[in-house]
N, C-alpha and C positions, 0 to 999 in steps of 0.2 A: 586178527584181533589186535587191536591197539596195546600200548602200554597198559595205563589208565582203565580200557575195561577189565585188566584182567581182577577178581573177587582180592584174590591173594596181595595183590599189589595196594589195592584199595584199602585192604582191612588191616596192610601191613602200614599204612603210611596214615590210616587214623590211630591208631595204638601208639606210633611212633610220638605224634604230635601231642596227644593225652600222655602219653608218660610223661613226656618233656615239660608239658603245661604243669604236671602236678610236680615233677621236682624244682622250676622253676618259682611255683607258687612254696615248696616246702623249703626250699632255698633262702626265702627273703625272714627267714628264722634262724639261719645258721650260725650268727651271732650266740642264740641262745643255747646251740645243741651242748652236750657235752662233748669228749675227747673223742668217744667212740659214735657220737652220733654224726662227728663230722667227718670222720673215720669210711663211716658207712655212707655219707652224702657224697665224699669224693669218688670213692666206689662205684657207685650207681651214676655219678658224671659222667666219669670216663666208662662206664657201659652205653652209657645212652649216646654217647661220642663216637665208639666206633658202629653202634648200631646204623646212625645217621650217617657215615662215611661209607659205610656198605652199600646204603640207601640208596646214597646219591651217587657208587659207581654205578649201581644197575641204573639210572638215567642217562649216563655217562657213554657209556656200552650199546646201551639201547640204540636201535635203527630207527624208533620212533619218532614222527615228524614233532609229536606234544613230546615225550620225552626231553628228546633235543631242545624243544625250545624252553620248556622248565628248566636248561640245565643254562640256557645262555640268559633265561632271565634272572636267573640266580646270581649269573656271572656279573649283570648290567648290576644289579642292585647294590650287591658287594664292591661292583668298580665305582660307585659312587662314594664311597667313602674310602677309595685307596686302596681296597684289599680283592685278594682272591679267593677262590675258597680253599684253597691251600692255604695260605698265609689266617684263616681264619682260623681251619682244624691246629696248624701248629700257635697258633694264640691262645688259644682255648687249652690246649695240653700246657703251652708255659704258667697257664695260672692254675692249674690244675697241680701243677708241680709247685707254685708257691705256696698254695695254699696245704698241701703237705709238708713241705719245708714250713711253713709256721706251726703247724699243727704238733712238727717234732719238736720244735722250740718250748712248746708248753706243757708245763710241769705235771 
């Protein structure tokens, strides 16, 4: 059995993507939250950050010939703008971290 058929993999990487859509979409508010609502946003970032790091080892790992190649077109798409998906995970944790460091700043 391939990656990709397996239910679990399938069911795990549509929930993945819908989480991500809805804190994305609850994200473009977080001007608006209060202390503790942005509190709870960074939270569920860096949940949803190592969830998708986890993700993308088991691609990584994987023997699969789709696997593998979901993992190098990840790579192409990300090398066109300079980065890897390392350098993505650890950008995403720096603003993840400024955005607590501001968060501490305010009264």
């Amino acid at each position: 059995m391939g990656f990709f058929d397996s239910d679990i993999v399938q069911q795990e990487a549509k929930q993945l993507f819908e989480d991500y859509q809805a804190l994305i979409n609850l994200g473009n508010n977080y001007g608006k939250f209060d202390r503790e609502g942005k509190k709870l946003f960074i939270d569920q970032m860096e949940a949803m950050m190592d969830r998708y790091r986890v993700f993308m080892k088991r691609f990584e790992l994987s023997e699969d010939f789709m696997a593998q190649m979901t993992v190098q077109q990840l790579k192409t798409q990300l090398g066109q703008f300079g980065v890897t998906p390392q350098q993505m995970f650890e950008q995403m944790n720096l603003t993840l971290e400024r955005m607590k460091t501001e968060l501490e700043k305010q009264p």
